[in-house]
VOMARGU-865369 format. One record per residue: residue number from 1; x, y, z of N, C-alpha, C, CB in turn. Coordinates in steps of 0.02 Angstrom, whole numbers. Glycine has a CB too. Example, Ala and Ser with C-alpha at 12.3 -4.5 7.8 and 13.67 -1.06 7.14 Angstrom:
2
(atom 1,(660,-284,390),(615,-225,390),(660,-165,390),(565,-224,452));
(atom 2,(642,-112,354),(684,-53,357),(645,2,394),(704,-30,286));
***
This chain:
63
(atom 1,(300,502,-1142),(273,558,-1106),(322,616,-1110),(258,539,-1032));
(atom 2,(300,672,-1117),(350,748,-1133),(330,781,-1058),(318,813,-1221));
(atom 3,(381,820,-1040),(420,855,-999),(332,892,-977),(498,906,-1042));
(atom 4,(300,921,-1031),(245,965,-1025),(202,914,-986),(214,996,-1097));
(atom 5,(187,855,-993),(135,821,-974),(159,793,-890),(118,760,-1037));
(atom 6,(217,817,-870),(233,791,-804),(177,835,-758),(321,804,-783));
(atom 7,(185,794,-707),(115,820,-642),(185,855,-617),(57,742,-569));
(atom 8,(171,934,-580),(224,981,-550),(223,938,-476),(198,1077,-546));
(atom 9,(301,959,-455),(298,919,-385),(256,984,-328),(399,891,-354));
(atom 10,(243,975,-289),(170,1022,-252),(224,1030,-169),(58,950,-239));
(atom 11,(261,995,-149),(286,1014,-98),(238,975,-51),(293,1088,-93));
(atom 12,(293,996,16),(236,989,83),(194,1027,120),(260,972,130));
(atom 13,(189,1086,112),(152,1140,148),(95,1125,137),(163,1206,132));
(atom 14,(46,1109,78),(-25,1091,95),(-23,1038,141),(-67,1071,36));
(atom 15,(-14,974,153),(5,921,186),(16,961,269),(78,882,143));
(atom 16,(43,986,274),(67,1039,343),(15,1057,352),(117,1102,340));
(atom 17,(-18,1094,310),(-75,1155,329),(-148,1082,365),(-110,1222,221));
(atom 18,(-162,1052,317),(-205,989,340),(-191,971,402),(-196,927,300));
(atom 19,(-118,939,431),(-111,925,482),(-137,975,556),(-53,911,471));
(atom 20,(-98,1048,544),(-111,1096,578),(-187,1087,596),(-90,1156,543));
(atom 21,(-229,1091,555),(-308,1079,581),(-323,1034,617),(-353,1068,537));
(atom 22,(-294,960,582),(-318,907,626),(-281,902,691),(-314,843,592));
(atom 23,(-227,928,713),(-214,959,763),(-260,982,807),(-184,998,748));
(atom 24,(-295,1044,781),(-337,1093,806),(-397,1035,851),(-371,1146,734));
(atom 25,(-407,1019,800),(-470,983,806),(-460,921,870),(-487,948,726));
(atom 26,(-402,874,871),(-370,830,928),(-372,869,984),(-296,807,916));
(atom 27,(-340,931,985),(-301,970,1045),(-383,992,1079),(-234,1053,1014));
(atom 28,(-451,1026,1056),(-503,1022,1049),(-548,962,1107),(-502,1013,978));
(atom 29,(-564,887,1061),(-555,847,1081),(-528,828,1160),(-532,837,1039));
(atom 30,(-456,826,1153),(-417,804,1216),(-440,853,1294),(-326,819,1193));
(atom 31,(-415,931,1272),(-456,964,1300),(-521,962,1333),(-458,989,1272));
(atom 32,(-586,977,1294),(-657,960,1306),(-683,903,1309),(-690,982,1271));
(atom 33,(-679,874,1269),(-722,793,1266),(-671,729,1317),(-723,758,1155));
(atom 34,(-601,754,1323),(-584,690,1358),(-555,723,1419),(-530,635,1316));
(atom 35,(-574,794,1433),(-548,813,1517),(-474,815,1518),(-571,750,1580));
(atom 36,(-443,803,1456),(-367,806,1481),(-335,871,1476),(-321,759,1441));
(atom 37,(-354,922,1514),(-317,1001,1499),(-244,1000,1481),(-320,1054,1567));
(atom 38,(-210,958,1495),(-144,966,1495),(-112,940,1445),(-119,947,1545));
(atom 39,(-147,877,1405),(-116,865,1325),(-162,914,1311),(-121,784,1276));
(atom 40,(-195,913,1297),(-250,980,1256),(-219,1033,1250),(-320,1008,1295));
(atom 41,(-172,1047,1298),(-135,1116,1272),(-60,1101,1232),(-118,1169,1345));
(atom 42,(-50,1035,1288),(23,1026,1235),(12,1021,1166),(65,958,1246));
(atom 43,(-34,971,1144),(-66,973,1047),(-62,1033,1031),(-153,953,1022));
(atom 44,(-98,1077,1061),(-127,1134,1037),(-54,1191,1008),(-180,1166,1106));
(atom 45,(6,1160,1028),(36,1195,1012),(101,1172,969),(40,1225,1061));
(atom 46,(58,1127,959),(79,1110,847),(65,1140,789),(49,1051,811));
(atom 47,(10,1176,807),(-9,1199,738),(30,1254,718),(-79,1218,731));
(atom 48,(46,1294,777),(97,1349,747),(152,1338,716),(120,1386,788));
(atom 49,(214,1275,751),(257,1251,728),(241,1241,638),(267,1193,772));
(atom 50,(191,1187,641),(176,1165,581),(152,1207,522),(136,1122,593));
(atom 51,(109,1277,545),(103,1326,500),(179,1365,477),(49,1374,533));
(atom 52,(211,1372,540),(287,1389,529),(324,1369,468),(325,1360,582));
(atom 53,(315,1304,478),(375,1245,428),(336,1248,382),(397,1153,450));
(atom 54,(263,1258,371),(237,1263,291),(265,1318,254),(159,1274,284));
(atom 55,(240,1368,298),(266,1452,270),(355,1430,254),(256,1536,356));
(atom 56,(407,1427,274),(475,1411,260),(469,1347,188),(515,1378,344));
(atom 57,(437,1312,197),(440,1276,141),(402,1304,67),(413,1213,163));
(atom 58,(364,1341,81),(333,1362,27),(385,1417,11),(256,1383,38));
(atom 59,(414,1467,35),(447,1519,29),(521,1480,-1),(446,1563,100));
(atom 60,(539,1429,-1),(598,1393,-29),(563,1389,-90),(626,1320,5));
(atom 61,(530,1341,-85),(499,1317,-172),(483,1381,-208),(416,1266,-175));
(atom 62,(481,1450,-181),(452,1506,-240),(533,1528,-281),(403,1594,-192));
(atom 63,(581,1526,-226),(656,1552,-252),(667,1491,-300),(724,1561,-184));
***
């Protein structure tokens, strides 16, 4: 196998960005469907973190 035919390594930020939603979607959930206002907000405030650490990781891999 030659150098050309390697699969590029892709990082973690898509992987991040996925999570961030299913986040959304739990924090959602916890919130409305299971009455728990108070994890519902704590979840809810992962996705920023996690959009955070994508954006920083993607911005490494471009340098």
């Amino acid at each position: 196998m030659s150098e050309t035919d390697a699969v590029p390594e892709e990082g973690g930020a898509p992987y991040l960005a996925f999570g961030a939603l299913g986040s959304v979607a739990l924090a959602l959930y916890e919130y409305y469907v299971r009455g728990n206002e108070q994890r519902g907000m704590f979840i809810g405030l992962w996705p920023p973190t996690m959009i955070g650490f994508a954006v920083y990781l993607k911005q490494q891999s471009d340098e």
